[in-house]
DOKE-522468 format. One record per atom (N, C-alpha, C): atom name; residue number from 1; x, y, z. Coordinates in steps of 0.05 Angstrom, whole numbers, padded with zeros to 5 digits. Layout:
! residues N
CA|NUM|X|Y|Z .
...
***
This chain:
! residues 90
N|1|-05276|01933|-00758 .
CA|1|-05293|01948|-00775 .
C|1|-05278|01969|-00791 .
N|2|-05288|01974|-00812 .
CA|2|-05270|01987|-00839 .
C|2|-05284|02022|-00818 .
N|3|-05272|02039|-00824 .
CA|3|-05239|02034|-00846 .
C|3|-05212|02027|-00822 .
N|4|-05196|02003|-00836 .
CA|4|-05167|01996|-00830 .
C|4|-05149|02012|-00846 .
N|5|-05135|02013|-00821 .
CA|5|-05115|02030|-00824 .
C|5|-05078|02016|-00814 .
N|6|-05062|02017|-00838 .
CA|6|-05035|02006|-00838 .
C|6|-05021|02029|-00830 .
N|7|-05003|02030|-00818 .
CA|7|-04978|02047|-00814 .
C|7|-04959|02037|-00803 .
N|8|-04935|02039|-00829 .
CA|8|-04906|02021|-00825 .
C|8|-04890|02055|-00814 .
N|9|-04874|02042|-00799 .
CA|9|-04850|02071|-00794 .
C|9|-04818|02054|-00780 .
N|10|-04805|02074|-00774 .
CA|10|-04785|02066|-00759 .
C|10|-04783|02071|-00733 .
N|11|-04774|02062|-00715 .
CA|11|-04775|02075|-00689 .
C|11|-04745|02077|-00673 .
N|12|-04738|02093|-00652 .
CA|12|-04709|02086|-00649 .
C|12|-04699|02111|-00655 .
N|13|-04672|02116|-00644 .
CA|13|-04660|02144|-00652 .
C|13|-04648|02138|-00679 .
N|14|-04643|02110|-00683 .
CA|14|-04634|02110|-00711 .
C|14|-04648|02085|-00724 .
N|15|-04668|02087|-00720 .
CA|15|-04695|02066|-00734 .
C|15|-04684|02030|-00725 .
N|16|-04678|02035|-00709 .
CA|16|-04674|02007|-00699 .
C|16|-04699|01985|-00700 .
N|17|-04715|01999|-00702 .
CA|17|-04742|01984|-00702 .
C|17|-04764|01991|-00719 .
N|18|-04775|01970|-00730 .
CA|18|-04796|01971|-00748 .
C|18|-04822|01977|-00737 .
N|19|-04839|01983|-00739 .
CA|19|-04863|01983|-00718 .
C|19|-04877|01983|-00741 .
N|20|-04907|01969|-00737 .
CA|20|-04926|01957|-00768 .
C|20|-04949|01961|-00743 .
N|21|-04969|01977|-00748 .
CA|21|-04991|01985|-00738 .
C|21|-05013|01976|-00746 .
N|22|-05038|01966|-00745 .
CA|22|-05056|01950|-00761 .
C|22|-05082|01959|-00741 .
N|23|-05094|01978|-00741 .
CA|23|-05117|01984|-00729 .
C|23|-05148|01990|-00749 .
N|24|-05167|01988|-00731 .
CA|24|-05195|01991|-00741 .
C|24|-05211|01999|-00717 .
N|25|-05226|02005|-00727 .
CA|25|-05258|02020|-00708 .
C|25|-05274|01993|-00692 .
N|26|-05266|01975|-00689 .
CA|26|-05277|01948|-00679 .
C|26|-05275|01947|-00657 .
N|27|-05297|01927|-00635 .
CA|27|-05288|01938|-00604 .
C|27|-05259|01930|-00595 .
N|28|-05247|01919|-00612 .
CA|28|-05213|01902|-00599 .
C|28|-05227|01875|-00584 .
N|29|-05203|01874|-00574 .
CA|29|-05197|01845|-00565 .
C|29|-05193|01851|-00531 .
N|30|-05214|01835|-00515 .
CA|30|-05214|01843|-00491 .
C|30|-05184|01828|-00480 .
N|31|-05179|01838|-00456 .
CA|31|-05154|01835|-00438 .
C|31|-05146|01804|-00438 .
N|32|-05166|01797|-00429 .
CA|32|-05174|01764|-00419 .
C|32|-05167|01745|-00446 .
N|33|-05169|01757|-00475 .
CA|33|-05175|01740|-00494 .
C|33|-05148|01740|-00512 .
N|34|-05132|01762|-00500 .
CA|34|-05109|01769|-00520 .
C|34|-05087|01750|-00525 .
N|35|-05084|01731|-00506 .
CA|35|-05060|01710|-00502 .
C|35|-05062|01687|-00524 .
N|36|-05099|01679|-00515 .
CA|36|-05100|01665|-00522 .
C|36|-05118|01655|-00559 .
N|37|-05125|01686|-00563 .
CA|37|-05117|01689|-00596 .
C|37|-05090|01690|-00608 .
N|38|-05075|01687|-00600 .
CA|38|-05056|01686|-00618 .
C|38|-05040|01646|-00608 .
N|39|-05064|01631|-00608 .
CA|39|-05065|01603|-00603 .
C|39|-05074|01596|-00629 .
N|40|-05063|01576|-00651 .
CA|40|-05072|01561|-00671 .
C|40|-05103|01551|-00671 .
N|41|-05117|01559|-00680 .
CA|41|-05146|01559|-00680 .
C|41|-05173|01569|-00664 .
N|42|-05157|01588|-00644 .
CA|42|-05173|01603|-00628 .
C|42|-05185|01619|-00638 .
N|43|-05208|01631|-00628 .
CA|43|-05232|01651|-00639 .
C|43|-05238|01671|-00621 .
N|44|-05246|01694|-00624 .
CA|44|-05252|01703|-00605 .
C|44|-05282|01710|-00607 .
N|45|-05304|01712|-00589 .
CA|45|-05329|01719|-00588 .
C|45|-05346|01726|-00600 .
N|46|-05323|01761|-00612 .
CA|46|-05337|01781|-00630 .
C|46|-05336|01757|-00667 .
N|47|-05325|01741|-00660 .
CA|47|-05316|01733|-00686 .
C|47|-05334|01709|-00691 .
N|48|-05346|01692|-00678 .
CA|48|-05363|01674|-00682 .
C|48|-05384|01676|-00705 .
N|49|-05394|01658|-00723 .
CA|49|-05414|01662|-00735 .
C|49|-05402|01675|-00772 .
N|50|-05370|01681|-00765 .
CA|50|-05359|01691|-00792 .
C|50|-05334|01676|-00793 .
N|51|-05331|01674|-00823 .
CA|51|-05318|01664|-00831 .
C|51|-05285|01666|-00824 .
N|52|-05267|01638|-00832 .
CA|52|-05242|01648|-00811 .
C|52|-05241|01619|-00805 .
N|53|-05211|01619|-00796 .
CA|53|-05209|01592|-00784 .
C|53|-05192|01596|-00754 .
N|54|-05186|01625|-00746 .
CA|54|-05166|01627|-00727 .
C|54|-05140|01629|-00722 .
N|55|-05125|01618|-00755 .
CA|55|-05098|01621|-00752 .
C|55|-05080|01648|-00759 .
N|56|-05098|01676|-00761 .
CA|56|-05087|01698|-00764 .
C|56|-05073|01700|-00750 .
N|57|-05071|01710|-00729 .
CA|57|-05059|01715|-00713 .
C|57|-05036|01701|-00696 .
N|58|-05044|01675|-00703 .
CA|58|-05029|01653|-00685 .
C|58|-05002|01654|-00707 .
N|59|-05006|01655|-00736 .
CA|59|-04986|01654|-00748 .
C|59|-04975|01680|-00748 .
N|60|-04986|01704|-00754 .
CA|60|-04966|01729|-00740 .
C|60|-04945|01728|-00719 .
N|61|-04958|01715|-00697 .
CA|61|-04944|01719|-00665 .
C|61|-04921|01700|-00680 .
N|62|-04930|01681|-00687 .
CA|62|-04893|01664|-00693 .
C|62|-04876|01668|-00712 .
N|63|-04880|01683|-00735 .
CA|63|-04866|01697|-00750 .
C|63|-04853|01719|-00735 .
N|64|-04874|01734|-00719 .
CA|64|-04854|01762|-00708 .
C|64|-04836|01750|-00680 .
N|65|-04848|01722|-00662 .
CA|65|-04830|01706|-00641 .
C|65|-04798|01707|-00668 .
N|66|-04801|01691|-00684 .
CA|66|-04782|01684|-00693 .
C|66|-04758|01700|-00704 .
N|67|-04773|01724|-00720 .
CA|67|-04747|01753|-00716 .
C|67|-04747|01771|-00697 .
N|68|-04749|01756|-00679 .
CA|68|-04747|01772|-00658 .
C|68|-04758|01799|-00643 .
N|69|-04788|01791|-00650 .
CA|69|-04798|01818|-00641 .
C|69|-04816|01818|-00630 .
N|70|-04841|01829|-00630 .
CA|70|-04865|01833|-00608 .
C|70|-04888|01834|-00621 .
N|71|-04911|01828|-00615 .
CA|71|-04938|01830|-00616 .
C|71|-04948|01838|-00593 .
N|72|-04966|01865|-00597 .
CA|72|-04983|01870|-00575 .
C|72|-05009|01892|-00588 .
N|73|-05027|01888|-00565 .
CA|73|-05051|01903|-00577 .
C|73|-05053|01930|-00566 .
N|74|-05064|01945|-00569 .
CA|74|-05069|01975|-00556 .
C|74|-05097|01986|-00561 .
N|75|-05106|02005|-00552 .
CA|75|-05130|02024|-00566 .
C|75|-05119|02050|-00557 .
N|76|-05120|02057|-00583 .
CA|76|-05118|02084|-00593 .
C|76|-05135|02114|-00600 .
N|77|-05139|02124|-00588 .
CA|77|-05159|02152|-00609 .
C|77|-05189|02141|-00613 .
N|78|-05206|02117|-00597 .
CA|78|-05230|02096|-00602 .
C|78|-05211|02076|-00633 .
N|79|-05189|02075|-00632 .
CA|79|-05191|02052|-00652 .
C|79|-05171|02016|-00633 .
N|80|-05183|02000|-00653 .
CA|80|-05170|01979|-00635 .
C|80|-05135|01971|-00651 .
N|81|-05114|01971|-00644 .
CA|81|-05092|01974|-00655 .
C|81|-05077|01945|-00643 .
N|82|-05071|01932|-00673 .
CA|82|-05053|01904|-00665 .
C|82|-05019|01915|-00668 .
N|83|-05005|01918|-00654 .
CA|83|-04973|01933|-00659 .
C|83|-04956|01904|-00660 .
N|84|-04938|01907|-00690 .
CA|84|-04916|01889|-00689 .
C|84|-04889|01904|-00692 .
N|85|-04874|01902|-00673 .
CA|85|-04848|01912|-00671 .
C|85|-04824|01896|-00684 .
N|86|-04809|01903|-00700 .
CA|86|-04792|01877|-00716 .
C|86|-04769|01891|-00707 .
N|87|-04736|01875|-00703 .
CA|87|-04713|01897|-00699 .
C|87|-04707|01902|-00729 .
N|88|-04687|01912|-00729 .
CA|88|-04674|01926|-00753 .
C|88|-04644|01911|-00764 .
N|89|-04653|01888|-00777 .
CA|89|-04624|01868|-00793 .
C|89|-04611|01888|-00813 .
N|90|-04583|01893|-00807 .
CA|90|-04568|01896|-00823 .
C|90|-04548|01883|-00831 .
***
């Protein structure tokens, strides 16, 4: 649910890490469901009934698998927060 909110930064004593923040006011993604959204055509619950085919996420997780970094969800402040951590290529 709007309003989304982006926040790119560095993280690290010397920004070794990217961190890309992607949160909204939506209930999130329960515990149980988180693995298996980021599966090529999975849906989750809240999402039924709208449009979408499932592969958000599934293609995130393997772009950030592939440079080497992380996907994980959080809740924040009541917002629901998707965190991608990327390292830092120099």
């Amino acid at each position: 649910r709007a309003p989304v909110r982006l926040v790119v930064q560095e993280q690290g004593a010397e920004g070794e890490q990217a961190v890309i923040d992607v949160s909204d006011t939506g209930a999130g993604v329960p515990d149980t469901q988180r693995e298996a959204l980021t599966q090529a055509f999975a849906r989750g619950e809240a999402a039924r009934g709208t449009p979408g085919t499932g592969l958000g996420l599934a293609i995130v997780a393997r772009v950030v698998s592939r440079m080497g970094g992380t996907l994980a969800f959080d809740r924040q402040a009541g917002r629901h927060v998707v965190r991608v951590k990327l390292p830092r290529h120099t």
